[in-house]
Chimera marker file (.cmm) of the C-alpha trace (Angstrom):
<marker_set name="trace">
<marker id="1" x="0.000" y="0.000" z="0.000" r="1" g="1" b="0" radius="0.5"/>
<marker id="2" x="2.675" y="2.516" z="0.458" r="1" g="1" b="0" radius="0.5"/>
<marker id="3" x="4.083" y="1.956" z="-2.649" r="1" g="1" b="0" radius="0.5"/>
<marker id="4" x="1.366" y="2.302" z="-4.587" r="1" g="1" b="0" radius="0.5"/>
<marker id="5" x="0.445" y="5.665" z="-2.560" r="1" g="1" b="0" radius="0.5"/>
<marker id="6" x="4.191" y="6.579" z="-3.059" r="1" g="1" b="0" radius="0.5"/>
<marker id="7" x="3.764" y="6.047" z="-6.678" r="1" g="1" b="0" radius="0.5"/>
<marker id="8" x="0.802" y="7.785" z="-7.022" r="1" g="1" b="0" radius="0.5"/>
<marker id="9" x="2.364" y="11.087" z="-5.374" r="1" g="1" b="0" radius="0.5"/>
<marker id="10" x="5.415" y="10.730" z="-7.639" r="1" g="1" b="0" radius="0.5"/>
<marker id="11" x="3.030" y="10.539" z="-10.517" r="1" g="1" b="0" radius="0.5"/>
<marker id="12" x="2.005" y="14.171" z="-9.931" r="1" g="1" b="0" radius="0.5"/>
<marker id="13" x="5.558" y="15.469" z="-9.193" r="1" g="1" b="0" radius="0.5"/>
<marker id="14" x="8.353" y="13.557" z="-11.415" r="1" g="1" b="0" radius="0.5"/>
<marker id="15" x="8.359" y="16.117" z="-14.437" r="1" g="1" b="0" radius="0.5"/>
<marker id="16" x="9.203" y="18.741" z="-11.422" r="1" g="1" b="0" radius="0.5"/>
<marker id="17" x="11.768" y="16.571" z="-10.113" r="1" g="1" b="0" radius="0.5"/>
<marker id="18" x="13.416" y="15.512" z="-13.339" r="1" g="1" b="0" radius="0.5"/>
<marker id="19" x="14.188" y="19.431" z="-14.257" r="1" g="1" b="0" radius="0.5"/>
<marker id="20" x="15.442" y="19.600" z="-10.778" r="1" g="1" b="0" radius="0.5"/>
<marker id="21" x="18.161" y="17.291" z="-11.534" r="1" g="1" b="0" radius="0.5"/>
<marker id="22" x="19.123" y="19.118" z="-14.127" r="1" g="1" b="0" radius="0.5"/>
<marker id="23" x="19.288" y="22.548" z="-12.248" r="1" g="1" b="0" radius="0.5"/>
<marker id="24" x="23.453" y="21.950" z="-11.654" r="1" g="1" b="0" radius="0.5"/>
<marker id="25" x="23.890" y="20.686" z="-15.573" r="1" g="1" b="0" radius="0.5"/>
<marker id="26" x="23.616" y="18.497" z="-18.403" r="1" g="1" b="0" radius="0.5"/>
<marker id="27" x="23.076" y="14.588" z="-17.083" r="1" g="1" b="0" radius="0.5"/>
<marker id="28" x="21.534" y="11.235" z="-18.133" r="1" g="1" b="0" radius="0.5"/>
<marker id="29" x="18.808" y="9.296" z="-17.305" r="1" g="1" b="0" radius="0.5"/>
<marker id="30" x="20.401" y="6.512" z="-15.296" r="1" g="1" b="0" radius="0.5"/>
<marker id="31" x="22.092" y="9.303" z="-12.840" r="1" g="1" b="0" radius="0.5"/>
<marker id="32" x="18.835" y="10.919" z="-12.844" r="1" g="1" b="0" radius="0.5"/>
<marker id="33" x="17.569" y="8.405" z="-11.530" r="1" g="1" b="0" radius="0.5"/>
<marker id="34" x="20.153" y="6.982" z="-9.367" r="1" g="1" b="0" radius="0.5"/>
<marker id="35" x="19.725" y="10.723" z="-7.614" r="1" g="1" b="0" radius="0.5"/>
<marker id="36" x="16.368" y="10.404" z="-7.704" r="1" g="1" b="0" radius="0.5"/>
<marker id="37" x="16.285" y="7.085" z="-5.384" r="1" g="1" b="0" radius="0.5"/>
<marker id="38" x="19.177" y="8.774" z="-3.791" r="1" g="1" b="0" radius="0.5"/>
<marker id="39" x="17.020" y="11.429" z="-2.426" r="1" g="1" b="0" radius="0.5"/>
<marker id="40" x="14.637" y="9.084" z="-1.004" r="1" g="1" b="0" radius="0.5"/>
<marker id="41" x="12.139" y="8.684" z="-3.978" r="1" g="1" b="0" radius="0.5"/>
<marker id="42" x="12.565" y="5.251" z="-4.644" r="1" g="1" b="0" radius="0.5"/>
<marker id="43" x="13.638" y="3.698" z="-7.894" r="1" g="1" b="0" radius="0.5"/>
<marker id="44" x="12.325" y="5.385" z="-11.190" r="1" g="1" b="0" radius="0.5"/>
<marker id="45" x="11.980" y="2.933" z="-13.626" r="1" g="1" b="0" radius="0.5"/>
<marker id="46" x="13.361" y="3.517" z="-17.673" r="1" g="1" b="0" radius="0.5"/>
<marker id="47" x="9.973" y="2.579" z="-18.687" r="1" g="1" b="0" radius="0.5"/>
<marker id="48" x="8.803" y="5.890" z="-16.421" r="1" g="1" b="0" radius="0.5"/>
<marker id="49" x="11.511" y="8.209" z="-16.530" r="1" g="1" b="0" radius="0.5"/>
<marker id="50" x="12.323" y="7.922" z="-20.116" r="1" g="1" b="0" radius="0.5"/>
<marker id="51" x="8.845" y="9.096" z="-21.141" r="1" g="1" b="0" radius="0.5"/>
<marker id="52" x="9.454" y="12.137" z="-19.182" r="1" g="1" b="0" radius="0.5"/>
<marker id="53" x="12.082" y="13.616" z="-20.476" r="1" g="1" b="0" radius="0.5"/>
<marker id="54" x="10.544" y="13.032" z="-23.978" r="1" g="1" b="0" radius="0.5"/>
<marker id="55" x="8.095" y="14.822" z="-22.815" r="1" g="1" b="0" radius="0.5"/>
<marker id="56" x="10.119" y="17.306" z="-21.402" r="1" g="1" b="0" radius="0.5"/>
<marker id="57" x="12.113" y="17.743" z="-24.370" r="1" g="1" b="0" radius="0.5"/>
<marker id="58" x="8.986" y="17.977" z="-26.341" r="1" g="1" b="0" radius="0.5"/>
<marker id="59" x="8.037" y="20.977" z="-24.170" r="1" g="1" b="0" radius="0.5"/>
<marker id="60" x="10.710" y="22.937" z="-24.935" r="1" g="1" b="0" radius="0.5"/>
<marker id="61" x="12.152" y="22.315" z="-20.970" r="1" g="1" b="0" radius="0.5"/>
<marker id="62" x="15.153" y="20.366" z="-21.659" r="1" g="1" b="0" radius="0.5"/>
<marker id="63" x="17.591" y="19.659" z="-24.940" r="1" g="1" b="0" radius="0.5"/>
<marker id="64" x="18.844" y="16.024" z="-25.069" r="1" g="1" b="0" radius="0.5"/>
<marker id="65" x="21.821" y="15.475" z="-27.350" r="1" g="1" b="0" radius="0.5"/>
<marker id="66" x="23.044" y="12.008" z="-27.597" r="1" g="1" b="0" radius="0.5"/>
<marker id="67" x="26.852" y="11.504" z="-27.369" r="1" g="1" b="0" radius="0.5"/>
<marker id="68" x="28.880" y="8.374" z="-28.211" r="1" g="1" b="0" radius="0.5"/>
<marker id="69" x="30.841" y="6.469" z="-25.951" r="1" g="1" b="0" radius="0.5"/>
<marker id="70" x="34.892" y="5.375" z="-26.188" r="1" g="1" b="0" radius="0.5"/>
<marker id="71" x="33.283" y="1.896" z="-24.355" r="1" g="1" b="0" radius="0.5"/>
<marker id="72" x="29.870" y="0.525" z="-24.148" r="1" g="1" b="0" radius="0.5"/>
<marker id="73" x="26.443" y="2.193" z="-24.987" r="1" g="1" b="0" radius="0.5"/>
<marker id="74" x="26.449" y="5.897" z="-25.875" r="1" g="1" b="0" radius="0.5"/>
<marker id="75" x="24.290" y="7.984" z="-23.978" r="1" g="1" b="0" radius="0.5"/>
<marker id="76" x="21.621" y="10.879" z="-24.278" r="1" g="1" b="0" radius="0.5"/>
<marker id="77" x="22.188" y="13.442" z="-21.742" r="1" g="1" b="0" radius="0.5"/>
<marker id="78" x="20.058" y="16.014" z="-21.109" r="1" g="1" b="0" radius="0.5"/>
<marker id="79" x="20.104" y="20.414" z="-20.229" r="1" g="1" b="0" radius="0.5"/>
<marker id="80" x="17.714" y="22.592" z="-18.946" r="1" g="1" b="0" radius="0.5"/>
<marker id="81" x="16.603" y="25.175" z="-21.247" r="1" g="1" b="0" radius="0.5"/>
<marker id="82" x="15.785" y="28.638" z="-20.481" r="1" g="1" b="0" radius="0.5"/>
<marker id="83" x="12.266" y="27.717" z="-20.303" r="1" g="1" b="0" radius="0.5"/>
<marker id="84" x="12.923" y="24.532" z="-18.528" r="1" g="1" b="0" radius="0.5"/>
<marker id="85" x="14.677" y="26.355" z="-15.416" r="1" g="1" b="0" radius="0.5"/>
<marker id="86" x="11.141" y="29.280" z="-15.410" r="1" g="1" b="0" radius="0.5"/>
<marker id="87" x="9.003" y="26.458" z="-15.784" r="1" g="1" b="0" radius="0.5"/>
<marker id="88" x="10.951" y="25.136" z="-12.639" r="1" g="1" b="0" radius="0.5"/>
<marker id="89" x="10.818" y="28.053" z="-11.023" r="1" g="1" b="0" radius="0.5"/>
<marker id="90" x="7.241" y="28.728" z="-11.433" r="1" g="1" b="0" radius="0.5"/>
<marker id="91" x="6.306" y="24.799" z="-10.684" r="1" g="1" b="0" radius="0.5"/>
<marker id="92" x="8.482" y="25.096" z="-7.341" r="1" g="1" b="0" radius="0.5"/>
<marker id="93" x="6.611" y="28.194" z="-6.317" r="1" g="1" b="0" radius="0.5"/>
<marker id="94" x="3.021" y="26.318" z="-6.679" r="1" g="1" b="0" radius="0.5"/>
<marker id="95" x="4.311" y="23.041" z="-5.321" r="1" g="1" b="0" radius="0.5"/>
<marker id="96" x="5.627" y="24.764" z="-2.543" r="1" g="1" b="0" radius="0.5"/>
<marker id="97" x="2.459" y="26.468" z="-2.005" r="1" g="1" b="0" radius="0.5"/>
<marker id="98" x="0.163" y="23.773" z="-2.258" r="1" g="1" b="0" radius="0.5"/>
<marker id="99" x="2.515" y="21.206" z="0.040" r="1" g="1" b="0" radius="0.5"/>
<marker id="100" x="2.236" y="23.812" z="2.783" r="1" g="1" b="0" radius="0.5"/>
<marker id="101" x="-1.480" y="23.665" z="2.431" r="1" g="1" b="0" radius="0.5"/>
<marker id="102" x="-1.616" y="20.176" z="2.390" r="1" g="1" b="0" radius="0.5"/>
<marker id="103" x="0.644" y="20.402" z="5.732" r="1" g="1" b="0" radius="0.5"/>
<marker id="104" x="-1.889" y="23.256" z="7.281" r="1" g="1" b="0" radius="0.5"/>
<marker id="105" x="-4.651" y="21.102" z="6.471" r="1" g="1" b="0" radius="0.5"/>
<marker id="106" x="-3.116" y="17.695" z="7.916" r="1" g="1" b="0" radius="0.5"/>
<marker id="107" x="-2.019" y="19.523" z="11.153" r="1" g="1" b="0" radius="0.5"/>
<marker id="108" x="-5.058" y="21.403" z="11.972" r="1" g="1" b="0" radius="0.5"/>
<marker id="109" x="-7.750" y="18.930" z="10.514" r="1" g="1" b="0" radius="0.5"/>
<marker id="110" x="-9.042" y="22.683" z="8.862" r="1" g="1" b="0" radius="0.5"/>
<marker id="111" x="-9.367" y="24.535" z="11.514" r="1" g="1" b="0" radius="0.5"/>
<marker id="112" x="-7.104" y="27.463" z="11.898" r="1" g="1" b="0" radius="0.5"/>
<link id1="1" id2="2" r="1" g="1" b="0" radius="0.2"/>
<link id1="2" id2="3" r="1" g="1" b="0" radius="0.2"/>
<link id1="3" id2="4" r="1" g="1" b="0" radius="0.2"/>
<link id1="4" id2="5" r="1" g="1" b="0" radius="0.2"/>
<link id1="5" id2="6" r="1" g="1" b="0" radius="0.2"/>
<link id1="6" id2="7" r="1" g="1" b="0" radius="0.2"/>
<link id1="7" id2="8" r="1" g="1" b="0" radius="0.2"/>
<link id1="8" id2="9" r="1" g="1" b="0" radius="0.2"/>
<link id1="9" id2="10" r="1" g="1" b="0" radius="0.2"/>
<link id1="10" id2="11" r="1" g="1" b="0" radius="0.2"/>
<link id1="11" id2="12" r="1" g="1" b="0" radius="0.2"/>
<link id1="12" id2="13" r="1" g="1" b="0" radius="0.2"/>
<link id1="13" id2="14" r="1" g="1" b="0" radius="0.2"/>
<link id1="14" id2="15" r="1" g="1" b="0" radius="0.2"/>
<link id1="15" id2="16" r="1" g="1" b="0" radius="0.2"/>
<link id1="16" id2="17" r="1" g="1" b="0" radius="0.2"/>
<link id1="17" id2="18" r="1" g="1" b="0" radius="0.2"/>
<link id1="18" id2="19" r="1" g="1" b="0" radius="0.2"/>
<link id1="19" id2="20" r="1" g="1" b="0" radius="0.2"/>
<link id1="20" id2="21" r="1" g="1" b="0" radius="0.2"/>
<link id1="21" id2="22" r="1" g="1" b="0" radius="0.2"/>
<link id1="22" id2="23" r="1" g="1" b="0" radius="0.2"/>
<link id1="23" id2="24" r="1" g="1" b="0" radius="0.2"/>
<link id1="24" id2="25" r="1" g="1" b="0" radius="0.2"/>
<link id1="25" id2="26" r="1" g="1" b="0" radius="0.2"/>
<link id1="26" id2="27" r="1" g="1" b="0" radius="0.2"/>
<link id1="27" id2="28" r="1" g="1" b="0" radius="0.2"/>
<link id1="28" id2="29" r="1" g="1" b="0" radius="0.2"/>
<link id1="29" id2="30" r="1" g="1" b="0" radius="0.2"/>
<link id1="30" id2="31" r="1" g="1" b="0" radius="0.2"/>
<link id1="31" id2="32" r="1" g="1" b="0" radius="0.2"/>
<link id1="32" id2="33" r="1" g="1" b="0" radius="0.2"/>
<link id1="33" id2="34" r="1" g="1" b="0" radius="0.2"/>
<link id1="34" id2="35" r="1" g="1" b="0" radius="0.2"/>
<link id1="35" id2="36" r="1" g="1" b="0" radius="0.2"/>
<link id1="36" id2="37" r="1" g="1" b="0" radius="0.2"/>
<link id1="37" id2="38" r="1" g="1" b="0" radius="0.2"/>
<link id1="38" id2="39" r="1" g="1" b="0" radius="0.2"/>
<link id1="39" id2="40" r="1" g="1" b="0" radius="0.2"/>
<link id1="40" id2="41" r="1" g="1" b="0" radius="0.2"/>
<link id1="41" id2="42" r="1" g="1" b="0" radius="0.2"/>
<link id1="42" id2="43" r="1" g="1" b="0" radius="0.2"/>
<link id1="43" id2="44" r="1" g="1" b="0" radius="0.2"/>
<link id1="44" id2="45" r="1" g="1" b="0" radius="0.2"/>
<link id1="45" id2="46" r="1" g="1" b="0" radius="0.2"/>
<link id1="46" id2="47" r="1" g="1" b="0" radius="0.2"/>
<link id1="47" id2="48" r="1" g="1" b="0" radius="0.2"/>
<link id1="48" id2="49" r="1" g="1" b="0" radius="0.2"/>
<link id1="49" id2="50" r="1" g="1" b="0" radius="0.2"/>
<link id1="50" id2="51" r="1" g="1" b="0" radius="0.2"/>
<link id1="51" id2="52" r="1" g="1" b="0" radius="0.2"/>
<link id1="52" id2="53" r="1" g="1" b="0" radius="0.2"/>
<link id1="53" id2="54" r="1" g="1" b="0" radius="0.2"/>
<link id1="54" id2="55" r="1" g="1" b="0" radius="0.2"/>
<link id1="55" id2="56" r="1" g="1" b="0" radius="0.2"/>
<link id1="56" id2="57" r="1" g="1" b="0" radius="0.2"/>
<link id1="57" id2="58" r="1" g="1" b="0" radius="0.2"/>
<link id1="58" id2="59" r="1" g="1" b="0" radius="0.2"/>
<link id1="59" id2="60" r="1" g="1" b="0" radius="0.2"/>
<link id1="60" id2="61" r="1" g="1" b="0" radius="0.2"/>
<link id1="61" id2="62" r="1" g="1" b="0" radius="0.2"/>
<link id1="62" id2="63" r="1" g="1" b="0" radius="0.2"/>
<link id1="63" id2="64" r="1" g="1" b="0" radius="0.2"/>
<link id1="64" id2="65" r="1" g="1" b="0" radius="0.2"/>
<link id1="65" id2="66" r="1" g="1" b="0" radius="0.2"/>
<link id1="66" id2="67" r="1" g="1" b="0" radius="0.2"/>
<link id1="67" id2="68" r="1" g="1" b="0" radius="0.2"/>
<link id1="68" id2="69" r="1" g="1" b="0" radius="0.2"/>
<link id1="69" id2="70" r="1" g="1" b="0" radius="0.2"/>
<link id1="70" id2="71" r="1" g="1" b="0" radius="0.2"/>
<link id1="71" id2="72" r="1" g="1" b="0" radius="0.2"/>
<link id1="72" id2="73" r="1" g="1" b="0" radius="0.2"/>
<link id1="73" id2="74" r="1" g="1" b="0" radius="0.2"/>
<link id1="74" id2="75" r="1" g="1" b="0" radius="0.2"/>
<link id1="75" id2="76" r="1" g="1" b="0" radius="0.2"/>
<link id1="76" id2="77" r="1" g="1" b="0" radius="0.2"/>
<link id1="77" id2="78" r="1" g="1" b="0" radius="0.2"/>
<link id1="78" id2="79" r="1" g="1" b="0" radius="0.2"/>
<link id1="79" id2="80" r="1" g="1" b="0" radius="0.2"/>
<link id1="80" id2="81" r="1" g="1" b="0" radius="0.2"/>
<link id1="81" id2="82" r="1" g="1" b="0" radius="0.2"/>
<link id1="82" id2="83" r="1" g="1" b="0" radius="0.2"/>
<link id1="83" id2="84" r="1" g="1" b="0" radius="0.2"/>
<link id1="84" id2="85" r="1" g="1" b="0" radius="0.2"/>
<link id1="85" id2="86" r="1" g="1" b="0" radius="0.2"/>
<link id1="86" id2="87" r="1" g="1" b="0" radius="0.2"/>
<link id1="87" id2="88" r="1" g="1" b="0" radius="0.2"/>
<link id1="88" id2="89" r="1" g="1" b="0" radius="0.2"/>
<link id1="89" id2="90" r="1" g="1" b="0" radius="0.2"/>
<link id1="90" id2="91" r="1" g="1" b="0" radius="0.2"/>
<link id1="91" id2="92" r="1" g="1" b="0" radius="0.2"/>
<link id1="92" id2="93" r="1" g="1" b="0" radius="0.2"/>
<link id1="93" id2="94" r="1" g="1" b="0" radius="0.2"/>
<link id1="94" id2="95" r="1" g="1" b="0" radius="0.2"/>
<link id1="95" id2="96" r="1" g="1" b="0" radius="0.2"/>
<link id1="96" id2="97" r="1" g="1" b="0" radius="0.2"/>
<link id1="97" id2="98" r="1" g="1" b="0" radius="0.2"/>
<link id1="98" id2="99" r="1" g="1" b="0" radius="0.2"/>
<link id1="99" id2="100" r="1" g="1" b="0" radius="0.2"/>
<link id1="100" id2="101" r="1" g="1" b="0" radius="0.2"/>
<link id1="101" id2="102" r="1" g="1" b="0" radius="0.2"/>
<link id1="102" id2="103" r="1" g="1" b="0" radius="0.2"/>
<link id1="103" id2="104" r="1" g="1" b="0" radius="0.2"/>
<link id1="104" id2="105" r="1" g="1" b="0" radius="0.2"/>
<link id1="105" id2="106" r="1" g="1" b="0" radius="0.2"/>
<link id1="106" id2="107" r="1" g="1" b="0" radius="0.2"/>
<link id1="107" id2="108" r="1" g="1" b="0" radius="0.2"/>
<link id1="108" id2="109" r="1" g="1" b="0" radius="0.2"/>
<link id1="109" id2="110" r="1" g="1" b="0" radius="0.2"/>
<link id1="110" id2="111" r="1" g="1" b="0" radius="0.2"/>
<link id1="111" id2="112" r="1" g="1" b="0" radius="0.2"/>
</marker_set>
C-alpha cells in the first residue's frame, strides 16, 4: 500500500523533479535516476523516466543530445533550457504552495 500511494504522489511530481536534476547541468537518465532514489524517492523505472524527459524535451524544458561512448552504450544526456529552469521556477513556487497547504490542512484537521 505505500508503494502504490508513493507512486501515485510521484506521478504528480516527477516532471518537477526531473528538471530539478538538471538545475546543476547536463546529465543522463540513469544518474537521474540513481539521484532520484538517492534522495529518497525510490527507484524510477526507464519505462517511467524515459517518457518524461521526452516529454520534457517535447516541451521545450530540456535539450537532449546524444553523445557516443569510447566503451559501451552511448548515452543521451540532457540540459535545462531557459524555459525549462522558469518552468521550474514557477512549478516550485506552486508546489511549494500547495505542500504547505496540504501540511496546514493535515495539522489542523481545517481549523485554523
Amino acid at each position: 500500500m505505500a508503494a502504490d500511494r508513493r507512486s501515485s504522489w510521484l506521478k504528480g511530481v516527477l516532471d518537477l523533479l526531473v528538471l530539478s536534476c538538471l538545475t546543476p547541468g547536463e546529465s543522463y537518465g540513469y544518474e537521474i535516476s540513481k539521484a532520484l532514489a538517492e534522495a529518497g524517492l525510490g527507484q524510477i523505472k526507464g519505462g517511467t523516466l524515459y517518457p518524461v524527459l521526452n516529454r520534457l524535451e517535447e516541451a521545450g524544458l530540456v535539450v537532449g543530445e546524444f553523445r557516443a561512448a569510447e566503451r559501451g552504450p552511448g548515452r543521451r544526456y540532457y540540459r535545462l533550457t531557459d524555459r525549462g529552469r522558469e518552468h521550474l521556477a514557477a512549478e516550485s513556487e506552486a508546489w511549494t504552495d500547495f505542500h504547505t497547504a496540504v501540511r496546514i490542512q493535515l495539522s489542523t484537521g481545517g481549523t485554523r
